[in-house]
Backbone as JSON, one array per atom type, in Angstrom:
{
  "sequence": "XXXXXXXXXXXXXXXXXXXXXXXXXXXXXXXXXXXXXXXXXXXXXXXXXXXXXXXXXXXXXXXXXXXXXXXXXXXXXXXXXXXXXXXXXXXXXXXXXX",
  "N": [[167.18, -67.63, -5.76], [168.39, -64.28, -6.06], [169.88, -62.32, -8.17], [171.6, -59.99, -7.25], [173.94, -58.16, -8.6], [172.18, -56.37, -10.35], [171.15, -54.54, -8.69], [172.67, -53.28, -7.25], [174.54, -52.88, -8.63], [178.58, -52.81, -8.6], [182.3, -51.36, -9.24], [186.0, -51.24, -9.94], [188.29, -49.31, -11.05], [191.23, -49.39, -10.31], [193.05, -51.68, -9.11], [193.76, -52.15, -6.33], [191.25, -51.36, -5.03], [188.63, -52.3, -3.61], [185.05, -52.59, -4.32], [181.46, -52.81, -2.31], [178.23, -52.7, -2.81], [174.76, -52.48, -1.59], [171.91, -52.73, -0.55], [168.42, -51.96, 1.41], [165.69, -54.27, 2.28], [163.43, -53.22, 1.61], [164.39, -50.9, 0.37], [164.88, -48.33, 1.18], [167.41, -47.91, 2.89], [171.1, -47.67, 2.35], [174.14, -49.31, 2.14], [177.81, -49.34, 1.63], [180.51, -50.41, 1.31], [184.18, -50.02, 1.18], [186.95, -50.98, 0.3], [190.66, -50.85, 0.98], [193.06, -52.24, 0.08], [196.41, -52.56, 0.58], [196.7, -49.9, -0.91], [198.45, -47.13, -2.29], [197.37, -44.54, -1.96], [196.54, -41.71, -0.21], [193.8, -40.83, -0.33], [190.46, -41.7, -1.54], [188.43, -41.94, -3.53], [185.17, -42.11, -4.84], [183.24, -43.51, -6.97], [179.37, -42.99, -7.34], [176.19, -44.22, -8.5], [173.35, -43.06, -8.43], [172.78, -41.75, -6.19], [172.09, -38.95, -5.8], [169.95, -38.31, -3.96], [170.37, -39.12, -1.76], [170.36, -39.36, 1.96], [171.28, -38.53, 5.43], [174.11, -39.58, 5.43], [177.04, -41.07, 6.19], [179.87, -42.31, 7.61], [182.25, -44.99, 8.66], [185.68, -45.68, 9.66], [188.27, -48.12, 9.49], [191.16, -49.35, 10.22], [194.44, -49.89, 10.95], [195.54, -47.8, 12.57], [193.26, -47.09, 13.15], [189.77, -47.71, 14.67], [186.96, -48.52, 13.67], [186.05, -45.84, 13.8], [184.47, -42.9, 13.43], [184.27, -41.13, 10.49], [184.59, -37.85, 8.38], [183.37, -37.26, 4.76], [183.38, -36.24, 1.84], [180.99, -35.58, -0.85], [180.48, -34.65, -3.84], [179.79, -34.21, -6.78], [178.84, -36.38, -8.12], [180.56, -38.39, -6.05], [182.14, -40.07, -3.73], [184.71, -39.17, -1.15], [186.6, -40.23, 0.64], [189.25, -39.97, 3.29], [192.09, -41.57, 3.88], [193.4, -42.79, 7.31], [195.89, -43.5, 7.81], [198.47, -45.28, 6.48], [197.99, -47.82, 5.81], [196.42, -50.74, 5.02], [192.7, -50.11, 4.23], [189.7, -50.28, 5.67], [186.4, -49.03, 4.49], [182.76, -48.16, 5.87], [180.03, -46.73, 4.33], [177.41, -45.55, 5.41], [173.6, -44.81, 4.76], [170.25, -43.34, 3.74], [168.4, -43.75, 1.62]],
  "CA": [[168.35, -66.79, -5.58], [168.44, -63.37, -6.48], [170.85, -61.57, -9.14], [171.93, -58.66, -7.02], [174.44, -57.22, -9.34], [171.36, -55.29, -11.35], [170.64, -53.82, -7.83], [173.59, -52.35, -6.63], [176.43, -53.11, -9.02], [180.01, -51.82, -8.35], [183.31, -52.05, -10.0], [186.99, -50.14, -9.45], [189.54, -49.83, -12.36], [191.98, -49.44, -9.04], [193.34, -53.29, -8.0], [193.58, -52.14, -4.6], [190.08, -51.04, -3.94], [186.64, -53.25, -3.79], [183.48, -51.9, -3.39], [180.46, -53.67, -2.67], [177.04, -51.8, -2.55], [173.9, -53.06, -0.78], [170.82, -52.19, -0.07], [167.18, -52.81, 2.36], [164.63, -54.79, 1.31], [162.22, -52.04, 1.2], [164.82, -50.07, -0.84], [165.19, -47.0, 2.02], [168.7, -47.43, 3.27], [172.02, -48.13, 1.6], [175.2, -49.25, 2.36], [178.92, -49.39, 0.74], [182.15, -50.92, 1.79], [184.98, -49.78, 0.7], [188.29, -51.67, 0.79], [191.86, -50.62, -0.17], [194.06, -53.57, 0.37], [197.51, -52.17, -0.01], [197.07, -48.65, -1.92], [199.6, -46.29, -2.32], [196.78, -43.23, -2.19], [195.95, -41.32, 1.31], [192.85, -40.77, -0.27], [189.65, -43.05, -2.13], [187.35, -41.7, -4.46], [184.36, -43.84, -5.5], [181.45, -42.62, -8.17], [178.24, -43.98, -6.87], [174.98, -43.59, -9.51], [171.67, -43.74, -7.68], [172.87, -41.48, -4.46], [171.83, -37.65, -5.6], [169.23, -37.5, -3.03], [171.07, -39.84, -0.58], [170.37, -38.46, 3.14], [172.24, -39.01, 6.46], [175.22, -40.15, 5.26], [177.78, -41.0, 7.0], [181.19, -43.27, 7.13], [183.31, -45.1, 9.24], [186.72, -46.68, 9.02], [188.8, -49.25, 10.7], [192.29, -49.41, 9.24], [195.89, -50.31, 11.46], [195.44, -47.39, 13.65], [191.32, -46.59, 13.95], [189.15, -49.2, 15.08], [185.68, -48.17, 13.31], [185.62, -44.35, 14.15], [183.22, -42.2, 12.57], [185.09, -40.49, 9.38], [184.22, -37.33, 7.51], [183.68, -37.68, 4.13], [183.22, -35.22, 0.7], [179.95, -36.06, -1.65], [180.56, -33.72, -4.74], [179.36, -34.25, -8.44], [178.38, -38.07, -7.68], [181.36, -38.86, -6.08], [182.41, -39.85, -2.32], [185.43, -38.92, -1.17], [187.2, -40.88, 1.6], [190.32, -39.92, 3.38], [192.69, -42.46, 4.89], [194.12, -42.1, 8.29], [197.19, -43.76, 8.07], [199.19, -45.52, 4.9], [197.85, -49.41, 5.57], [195.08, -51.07, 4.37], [192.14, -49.57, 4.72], [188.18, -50.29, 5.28], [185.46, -47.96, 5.19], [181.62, -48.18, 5.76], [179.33, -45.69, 4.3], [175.26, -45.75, 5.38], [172.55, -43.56, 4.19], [168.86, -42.96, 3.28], [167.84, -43.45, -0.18]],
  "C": [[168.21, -65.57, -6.47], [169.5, -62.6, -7.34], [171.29, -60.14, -8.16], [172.76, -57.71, -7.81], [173.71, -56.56, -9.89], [171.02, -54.5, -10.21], [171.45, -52.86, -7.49], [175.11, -52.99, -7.17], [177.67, -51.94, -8.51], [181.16, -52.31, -9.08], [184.1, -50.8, -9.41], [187.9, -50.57, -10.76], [190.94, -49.69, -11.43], [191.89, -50.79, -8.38], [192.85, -53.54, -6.99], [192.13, -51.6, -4.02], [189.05, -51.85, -4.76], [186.23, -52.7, -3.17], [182.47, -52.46, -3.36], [178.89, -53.1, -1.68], [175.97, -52.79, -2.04], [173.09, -51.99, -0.56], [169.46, -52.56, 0.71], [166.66, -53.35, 1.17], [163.41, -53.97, 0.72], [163.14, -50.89, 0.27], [165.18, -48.51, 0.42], [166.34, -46.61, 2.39], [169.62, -48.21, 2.47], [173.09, -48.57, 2.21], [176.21, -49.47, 1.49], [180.13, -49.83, 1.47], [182.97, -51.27, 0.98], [186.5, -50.47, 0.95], [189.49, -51.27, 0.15], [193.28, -51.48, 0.62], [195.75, -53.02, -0.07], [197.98, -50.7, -0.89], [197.99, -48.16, -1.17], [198.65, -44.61, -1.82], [196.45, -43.17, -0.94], [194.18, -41.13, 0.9], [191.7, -42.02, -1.48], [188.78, -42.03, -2.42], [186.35, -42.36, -5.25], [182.73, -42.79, -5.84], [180.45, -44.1, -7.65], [177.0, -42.97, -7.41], [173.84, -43.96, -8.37], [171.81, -42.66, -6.59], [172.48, -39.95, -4.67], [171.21, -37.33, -4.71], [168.91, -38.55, -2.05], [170.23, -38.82, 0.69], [171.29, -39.15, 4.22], [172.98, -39.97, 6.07], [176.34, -40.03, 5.66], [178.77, -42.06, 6.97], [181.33, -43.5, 8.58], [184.17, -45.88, 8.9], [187.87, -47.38, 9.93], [190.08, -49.43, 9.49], [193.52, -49.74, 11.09], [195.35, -49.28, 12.47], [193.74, -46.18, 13.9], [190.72, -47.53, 14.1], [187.31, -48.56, 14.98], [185.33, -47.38, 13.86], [184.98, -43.86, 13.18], [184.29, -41.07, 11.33], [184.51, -39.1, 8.65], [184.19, -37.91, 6.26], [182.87, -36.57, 2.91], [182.29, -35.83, -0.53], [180.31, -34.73, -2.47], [180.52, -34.93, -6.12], [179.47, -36.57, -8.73], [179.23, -38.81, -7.03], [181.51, -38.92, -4.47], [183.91, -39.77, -2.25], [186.39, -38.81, 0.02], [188.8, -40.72, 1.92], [191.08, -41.05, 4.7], [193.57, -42.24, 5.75], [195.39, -42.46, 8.59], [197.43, -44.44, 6.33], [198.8, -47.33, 4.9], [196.89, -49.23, 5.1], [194.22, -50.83, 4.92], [190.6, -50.07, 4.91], [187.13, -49.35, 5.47], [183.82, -48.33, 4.71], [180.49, -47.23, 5.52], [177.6, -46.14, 4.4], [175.0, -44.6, 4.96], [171.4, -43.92, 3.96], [168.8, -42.7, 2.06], [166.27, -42.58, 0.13]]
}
């Protein structure tokens, strides 16, 4: 059994959101899923170390009224920057190219 937390740890000082990082076995692509169980915030901000020279990255999110549509989403100063389309709980999936 493998320790993954040294691979792709995550943490939130925000209750309402879990994040839980992943990655291939060859190390090339990434993923992230984002959860906000109840927030109060339209939007989700989540610092992710390792991703400066991320490529095709891209989201989607499935919440009360989207059903895993493709999402914009704002990468600035290590940070992603997820907006939610309605006020329920939310999930969102980000891929990419390490």
């Amino acid at each position: 059994k493998r320790d993954c937390t040294a691979i792709c740890a995550s943490s939130s000082a925000d209750t309402s959101i879990t994040a839980f990082a992943t990655k291939s076995a060859d190390g090339k692509k990434g993923a992230l899923l984002v959860s906000d169980f109840c927030g109060r915030g339209m939007s989700i901000s989540v610092a992710a170390k390792g991703l400066e020279n991320a490529t095709n990255v891209s989201a989607r999110v499935l919440s009360f009224e989207k059903n895993f549509e493709p999402v914009k989403l704002r990468i600035a100063d290590g940070k992603f920057t997820l907006h939610k389309p309605d006020g329920y709980s939310t999930a969102f999936i980000v891929t990419f190219d390490l």
